[in-house]
C-alpha positions, 0 to 999 in steps of 0.5 A: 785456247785451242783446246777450247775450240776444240772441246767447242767444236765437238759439243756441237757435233752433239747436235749436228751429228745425227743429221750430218753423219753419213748414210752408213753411221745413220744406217746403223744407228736405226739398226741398234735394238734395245729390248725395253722401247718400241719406239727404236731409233727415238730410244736411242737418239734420245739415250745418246743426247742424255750420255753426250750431254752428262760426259760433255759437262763432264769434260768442261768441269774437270779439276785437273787435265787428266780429269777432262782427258778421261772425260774425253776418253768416256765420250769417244767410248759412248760415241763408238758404241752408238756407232758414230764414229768421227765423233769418237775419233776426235774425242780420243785424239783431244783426250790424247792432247790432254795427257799422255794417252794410254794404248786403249784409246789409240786403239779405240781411236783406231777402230773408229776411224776405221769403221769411217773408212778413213785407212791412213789415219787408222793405220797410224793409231793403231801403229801408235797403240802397238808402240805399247806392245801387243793390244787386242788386235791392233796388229791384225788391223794394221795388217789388215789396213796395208793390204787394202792400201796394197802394201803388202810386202809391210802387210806381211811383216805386220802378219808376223808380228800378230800374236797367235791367238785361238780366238783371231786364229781364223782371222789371220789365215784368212788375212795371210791369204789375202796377203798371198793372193795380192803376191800371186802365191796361189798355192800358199793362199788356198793352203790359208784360206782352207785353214780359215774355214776349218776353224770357222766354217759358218764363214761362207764367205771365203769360199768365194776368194778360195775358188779364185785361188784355185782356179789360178792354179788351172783347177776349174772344175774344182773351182766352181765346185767350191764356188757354189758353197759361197755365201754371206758367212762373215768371219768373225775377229772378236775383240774384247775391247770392243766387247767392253766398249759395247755396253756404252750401247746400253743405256742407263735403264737398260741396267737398272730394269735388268739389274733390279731382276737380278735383284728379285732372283737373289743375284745380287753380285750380278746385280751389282755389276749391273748397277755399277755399268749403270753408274758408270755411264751416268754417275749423277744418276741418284736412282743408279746410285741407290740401286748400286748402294742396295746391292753393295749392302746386301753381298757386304760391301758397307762402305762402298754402300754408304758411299753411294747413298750419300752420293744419291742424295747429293745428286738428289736431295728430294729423294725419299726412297733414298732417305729411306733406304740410306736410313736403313742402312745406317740403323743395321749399322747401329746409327740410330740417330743418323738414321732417324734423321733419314727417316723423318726428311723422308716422311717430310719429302712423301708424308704418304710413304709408309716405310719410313714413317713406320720406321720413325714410329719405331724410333719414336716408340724405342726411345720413349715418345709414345705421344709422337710414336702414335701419331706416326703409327695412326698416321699409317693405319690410316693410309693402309687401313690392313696394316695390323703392325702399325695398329697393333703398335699404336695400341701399345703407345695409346695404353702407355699415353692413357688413351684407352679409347684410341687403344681399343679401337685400333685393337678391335680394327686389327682383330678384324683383319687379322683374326688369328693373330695371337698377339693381337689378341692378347694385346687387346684382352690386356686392354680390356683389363687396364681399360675395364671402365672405358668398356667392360669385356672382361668376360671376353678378356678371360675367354681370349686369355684361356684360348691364348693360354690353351694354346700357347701356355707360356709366361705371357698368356699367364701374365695376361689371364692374371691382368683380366683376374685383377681387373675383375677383382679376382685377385686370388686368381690374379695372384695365381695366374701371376705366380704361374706366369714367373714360374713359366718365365723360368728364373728369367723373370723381369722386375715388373713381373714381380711388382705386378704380383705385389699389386695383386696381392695389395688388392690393386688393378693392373696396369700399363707398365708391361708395355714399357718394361716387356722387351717383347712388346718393343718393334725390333731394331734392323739388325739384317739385310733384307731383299728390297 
């Protein structure tokens, strides 16, 4: 029951807190920047209602009490990070109730009554942290807590036992001076106060206690001389905990826009990372998810990619871009029914989305249903009318139904956009032949198949100047054109090539079984990771 009240109690310092934190947490709430709004402190506000509301179902919908302590423990960490610091310090003293807490987050719960200025309560975290052995800066912090409460002779004990490190070197000598000074040992502090300022000197601010200390020791002149160099320069104590804890400060757009431009500059390791934070602070966020498994796709990480595109569209089922994209995944990985599957509740979900509705297409047209095949790849040229792949498909599909009107309509509509292209012009000049009586261009055929042929001579600009000889009853030349085609195909030659010379020979007019027996006329299969 008391940790109900307990868990009740802090839920609702979701609401109360921006209006009963006091001035200095309000302060440096309006004070956080974020690159992506205008408008700051709304952005903020609203990102830490969003992050305090998904972690506080978090903590009531834990299986297990590890579970709700680690829940607690992530909403301490997005409450620090958002500057609001009794908040955090509850959240990490409830999480420690639960189980046995680790050292981070008496270390963490240390720092947040710190910054709320509560000394006594944040000497005894910080102490329960070092319990562990050394972590981060917990005994600089301790030291630094009994100076202010004016215990110094513990404050010096605690100053022995900090660990010597490059990076808080500076902030330990300015300490130990602080220490010295309190004991009236002048010397010893201007000795640590100068150590301080060799390894920082953008600390201005020291200048100011440095004079004092001299001129303690009747050094005037020195004194003001020193004094007149004092200035707002902060010493600095990094801590890569908090650094760790900051990113709680960012919010989930935040690491999807920047992620998605690592994207776009092939950083995808970086990327991912990105997404991962993404995920991490809201893991029931379907575009995180998706952005996270694209990625983990791209550098090889199949599994955990599979993972969380299932998990995105758990989170959200009417998800078409990630229908499409889990569907493309699982064709790379030879799934294709899985992935057809994908497909088609995507093309359900947006009819208007192209990418998966060409895909189904070529599902379609792969595995025999050219009827379907063509309705889907109609059904695209008719929302992006310059698409020339899905009208140079659905061409291939109306020849195999027998709809040569459909066929050459949307050959002749690709010949307009994409005038150049060769294959579309070689498709239509084999239309025109196995469609002579729906409208006779066979002239125009034979001079398509001799510019195809001048200028790429290969097997299948042969094959084609062959058809147009046969629908034109030339087929003595259509048994040529066809002979040089198998010659061209170096021994490699398929069964249809060779049926179709039969027919010529017979005195028979072509037909469409090209387009079912050429492998080269089938939409390939996702075989690679391409960059979204």
């Amino acid at each position: 029951m008391t940790r109900w009240i307990s868990m009740f109690v802090l839920l609702m310092m979701l609401w109360s807190c921006p209006a009963t934190q006091d001035s200095d947490n309000v302060r440096q709430l309006r004070t956080v920047r974020h690159p992506h709004t205008a408008d700051l402190e709304v952005s903020v506000r609203r990102s830490l209602e969003k992050a305090l509301a998904q972690w506080s179902v978090a903590t009531q919908t834990a299986s297990t009490l590890a579970d709700e302590a680690a829940a607690y423990a992530k909403l301490g960490k997005v409450y620090l990070a958002r500057h609001f610091y009794i908040p955090a310090a509850d959240a990490f003293s409830i999480a420690g109730q639960l189980t046995t807490a680790p050292p981070e987050w008496h270390y963490l719960e240390g720092i947040a009554l710190r910054n709320a200025h509560q000394p006594e309560a944040a000497l005894r975290a910080f102490q329960e942290a070092r319990k562990f052995g050394p972590f981060g800066n917990a005994s600089y912090y301790c030291a630094e807590i009994m100076v202010g409460l004016g215990d110094i002779q513990r404050a010096r004990i605690a100053l022995d036992a900090i660990p010597d490190e490059p990076a808080t070197r500076a902030a330990v000598q300015a300490l130990a001076g602080r220490v010295a000074r309190a004991q009236t040992r002048y010397a010893d502090a201007e000795v640590h106060y100068r150590e301080a300022l060799a390894l920082q000197p953008e600390a201005t601010a020291l200048y100011g206690p440095l004079a004092q200390v001299v001129h303690r020791q009747s050094r005037r002149s020195e004194a003001r001389r020193i004094l007149k160099r004092a200035g707002e320069g902060t010493l600095l104590t990094p801590d890569a905990v908090l650094e760790e804890i900051s990113r709680f400060a960012r919010d989930v757009p935040y690491y999807l826009d920047y992620g998605q431009t690592l994207m776009r500059q092939r950083k995808f390791l970086a990327a991912a990372k990105e997404f991962a934070a993404a995920v991490d602070l809201d893991p029931g966020n379907a575009r995180a998810r998706l952005s996270y498994g694209r990625a983990l796709e791209i550098i090889g990480n199949f599994e955990d990619a599979r993972l969380h595109y299932s998990q995105a569209l758990k989170a959200q089922p009417d998800f078409p871009i990630a229908h499409y994209f889990f569907g493309s995944f699982l064709e790379r990985q030879g799934q294709l029914k899985a992935a057809q599957h994908q497909y088609a509740i995507a093309v359900e979900q947006d009819p208007d989305y192209l990418p998966p509705r060409l895909l189904l297409a070529h599902m379609y047209f792969r595995a025999g249903d050219f009827a379907t095949a063509k309705e889907h790849y109609l059904a695209v040229s008719t929302l992006q009318s310059r698409h020339v792949q899905a009208r140079f498909y659905a061409a291939l599909a109306s020849l195999v139904t027998g709809d040569c009107i459909t066929a050459l309509k949307v050959l002749e509509e690709a010949g307009k956009v994409n005038p150049k292209d060769a294959s579309v012009q070689e498709v239509l000049a084999r239309t025109y032949a196995h469609c002579a009586d729906i409208e006779n261009r066979l002239d125009l055929a034979r001079d398509i198949g001799e510019q195809i042929n001048a200028d790429r001579p290969d097997s299948g600009a042969a094959q084609t100047l062959a058809m147009v000889y046969a629908a034109k009853q030339e087929f003595e030349r259509a048994v040529d054109f066809q002979e040089l085609a198998l010659q061209r195909a170096s021994g490699q030659e398929p069964e249809f090539m060779r049926e179709a010379l039969q027919r010529y020979q017979a005195g028979l007019p072509p037909t469409s079984d090209w387009v079912i027996a050429d492998p080269d006329f089938f939409p390939p299969l996702l075989t690679t990771t391409r960059t979204p």
